[in-house]
N, C-alpha and C positions, 0 to 999 in steps of 0.2 A: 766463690765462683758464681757468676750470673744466670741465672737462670732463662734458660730460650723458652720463650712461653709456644714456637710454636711445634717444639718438637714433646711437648707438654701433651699428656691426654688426662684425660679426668674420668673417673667413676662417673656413671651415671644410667642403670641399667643395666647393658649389656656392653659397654665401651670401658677401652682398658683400664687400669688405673692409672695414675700420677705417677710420670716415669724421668724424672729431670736430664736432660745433659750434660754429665759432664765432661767437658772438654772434648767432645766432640766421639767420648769411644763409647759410650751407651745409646747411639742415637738409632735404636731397632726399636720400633715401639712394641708394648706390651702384647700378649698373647689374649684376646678379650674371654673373659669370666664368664663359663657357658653355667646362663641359668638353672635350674630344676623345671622340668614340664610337668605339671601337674591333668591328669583327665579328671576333666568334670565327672565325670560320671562314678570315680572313684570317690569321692569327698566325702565328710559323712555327711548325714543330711542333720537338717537341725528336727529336733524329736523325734520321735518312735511309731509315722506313722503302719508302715506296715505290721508292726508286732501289733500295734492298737488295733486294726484291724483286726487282727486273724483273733486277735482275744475276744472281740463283739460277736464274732463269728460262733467261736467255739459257746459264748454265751447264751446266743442264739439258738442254736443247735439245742443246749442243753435246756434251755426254757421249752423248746416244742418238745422235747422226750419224755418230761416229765410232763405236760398236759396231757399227752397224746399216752403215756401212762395212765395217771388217770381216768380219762377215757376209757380204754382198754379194762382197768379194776371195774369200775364203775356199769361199765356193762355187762361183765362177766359173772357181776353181785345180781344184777336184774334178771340177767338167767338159770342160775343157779336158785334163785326164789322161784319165777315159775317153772322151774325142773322139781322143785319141792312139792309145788303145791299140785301139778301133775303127779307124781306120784304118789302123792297122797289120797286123791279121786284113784287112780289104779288100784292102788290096794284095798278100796271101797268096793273092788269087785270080786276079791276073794271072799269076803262075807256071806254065806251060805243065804241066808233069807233076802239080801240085795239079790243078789247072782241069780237067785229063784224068781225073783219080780222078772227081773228084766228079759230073763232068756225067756219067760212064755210069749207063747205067740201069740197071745191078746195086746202085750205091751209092745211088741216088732210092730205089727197092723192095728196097735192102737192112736188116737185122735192125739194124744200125748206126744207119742215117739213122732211123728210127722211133724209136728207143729214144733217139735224140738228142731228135727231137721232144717225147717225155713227157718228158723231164730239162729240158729251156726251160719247157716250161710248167709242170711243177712248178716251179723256181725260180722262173719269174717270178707265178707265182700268190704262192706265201711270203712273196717278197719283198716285192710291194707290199702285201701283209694285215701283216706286219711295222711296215711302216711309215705304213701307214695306221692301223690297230687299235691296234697297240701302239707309241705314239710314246714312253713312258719306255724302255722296252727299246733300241728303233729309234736313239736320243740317245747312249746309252753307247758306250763307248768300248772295246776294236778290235769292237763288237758291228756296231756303221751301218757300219764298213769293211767288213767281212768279206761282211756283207750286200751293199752296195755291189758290191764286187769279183765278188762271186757273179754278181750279174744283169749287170753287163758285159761279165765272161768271156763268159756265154752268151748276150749278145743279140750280141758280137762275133764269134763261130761261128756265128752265125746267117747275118750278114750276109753271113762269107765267103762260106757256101751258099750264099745268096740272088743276091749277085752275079757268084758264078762262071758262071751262066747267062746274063748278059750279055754285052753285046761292052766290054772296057775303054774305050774311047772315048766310051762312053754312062753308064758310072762316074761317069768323070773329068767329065762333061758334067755327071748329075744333083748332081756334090760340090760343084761350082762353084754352081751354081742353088743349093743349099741352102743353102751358107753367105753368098751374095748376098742369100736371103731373109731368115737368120737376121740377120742384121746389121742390115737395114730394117727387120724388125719390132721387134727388139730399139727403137732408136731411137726407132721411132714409139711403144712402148710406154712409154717413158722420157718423151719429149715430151710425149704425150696428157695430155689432163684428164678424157677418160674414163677411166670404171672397167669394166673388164671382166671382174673375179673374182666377176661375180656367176653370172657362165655355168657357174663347175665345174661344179656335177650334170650336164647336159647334157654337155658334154665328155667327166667323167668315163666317161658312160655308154660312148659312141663308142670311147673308147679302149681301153675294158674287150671290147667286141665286137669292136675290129680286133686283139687281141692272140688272141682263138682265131682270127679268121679267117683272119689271115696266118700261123699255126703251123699250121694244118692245110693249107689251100686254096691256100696262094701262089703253086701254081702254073697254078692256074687263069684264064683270060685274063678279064677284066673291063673294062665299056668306061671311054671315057676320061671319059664321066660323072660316075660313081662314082669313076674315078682323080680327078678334078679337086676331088669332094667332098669327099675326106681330105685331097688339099692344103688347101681352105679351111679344116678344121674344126682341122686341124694347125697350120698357121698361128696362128688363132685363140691356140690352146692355146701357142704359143708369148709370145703378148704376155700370155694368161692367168698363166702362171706367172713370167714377167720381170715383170707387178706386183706379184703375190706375195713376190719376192724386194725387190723395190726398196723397196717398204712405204710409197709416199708416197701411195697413191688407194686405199678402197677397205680391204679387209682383208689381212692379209702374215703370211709364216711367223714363226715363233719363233725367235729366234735360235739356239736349240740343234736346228733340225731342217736344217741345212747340207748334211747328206746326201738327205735326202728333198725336199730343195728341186733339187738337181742330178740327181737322181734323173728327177724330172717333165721336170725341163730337158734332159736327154739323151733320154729317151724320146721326145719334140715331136721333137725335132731326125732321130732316127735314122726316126721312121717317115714324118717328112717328106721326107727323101732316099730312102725307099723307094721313096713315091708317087711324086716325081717320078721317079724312073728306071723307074721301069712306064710312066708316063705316054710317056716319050721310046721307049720300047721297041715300046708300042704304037703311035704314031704310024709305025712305020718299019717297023709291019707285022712284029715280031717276036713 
């Protein structure tokens, strides 16, 4: 039988197939072939960029934790040496013929004891302009040590002075309480979700005033008021600068300022054990 080409349709996309007539009773043409719709957007794509992504990512991340660890070891090791070598000069004051030098009152009103005065406070003036003003200088190396060592030697013959005038017992009492504190705020600064590096200027300020106050006047009695306020603000100043170090809230040192980060962190700590042993002192009517 002859095929009618024009009742013929052909494949060709979306058009029916090849559908012959014959003899005139198939002449309904075909029902056309509904393709698949595919969405772009479903496709896969070709390689893996988002997982590559998010893996650079997670690498990333993990490359800062561990510097920013380090970091954190590495300063904590510079403070716990001059927490050493501080306590080491302390206990130079329980020594009966030290302890005997210093409390008479020829060595307080002597040319000595003064002249020590101006050399603490000039060094710790340098110091902290050092490394506050000049942080590329401050960064280098034996330059932040040296510095470093400078101002611990001399806040550590300070403290001998300072607490040779005590009774050891009340030492031993305010070391305890200090490092009870430090521990708890450390913690709680680690913990928190607050930020509290917003307070430096304010801090700074206090600290910058208790550093001539206590260099010139410390021996002047002061109520427990005002003792109790440098504890708080000290305090403060301690979770202030353990955020600074830790760098997860908030704003945090630079890796290369390790020294000037220990720095801050020994400073809280020495004149928070100060306050508190005024504080214990006056309480007992001394």
């Amino acid at each position: 039988m002859e095929q009618n080409p024009e009742n013929a349709q052909f494949q060709s996309g979306g058009y029916a197939p090849y559908s012959p007539d014959f003899g005139g009773f198939n002449n309904k043409p075909a029902e056309p072939i509904v393709q698949p719709q595919y969405d772009i957007n479903e496709q896969p794509a070709f390689g893996n960029d988002f997982d590559d992504q998010k893996v650079i990512s997670e690498q990333e991340k993990s490359i800062d934790y561990m510097i920013r660890r380090g970091f954190i070891i590495k300063t904590y090791g510079i403070l716990i040496s001059q927490l050493v070598i501080t306590s080491i000069f302390i206990c130079l004051s329980f020594v009966p013929a030290i302890n005997d030098y210093i409390t008479r009152p020829e060595f307080s009103r002597g040319p000595f004891f003064i002249s020590f005065l101006i050399l603490f406070l000039i060094i710790t003036i340098t110091v902290c302009i050092m490394f506050s003003c000049f942080r590329e200088t401050a960064r280098k190396f034996p330059t932040n040590y040296i510095l470093l060592l400078s101002f611990t030697l001399s806040m550590s013959f300070y403290c001998l002075i300072f607490c040779a005038f005590f009774d050891p017992q009340d030492v031993i009492a305010a070391a305890i309480l200090t490092i009870a504190a430090t521990l708890g705020l450390t913690v709680y600064a680690i913990k928190t979700k607050d930020d509290f590096t917003y307070l430096g200027g304010l801090l700074f300020c206090f600290m910058f005033l208790s550093i001539f106050t206590i260099g010139f006047f410390f021996w002047i009695r002061v109520t427990v008021f005002w003792l109790a306020l440098g504890v708080l603000v000290y305090s403060l100043y301690i979770i202030y600068d353990t955020q600074l170090i830790i760098g997860d809230v908030g704003i945090k040192y630079n890796i290369d300022d390790y020294c000037f980060a220990a720095l801050n962190l020994y400073i809280d700590i020495i004149y928070l054990f100060l306050r508190i042993l005024q504080i214990i002192a006056t309480l007992k009517g001394k």
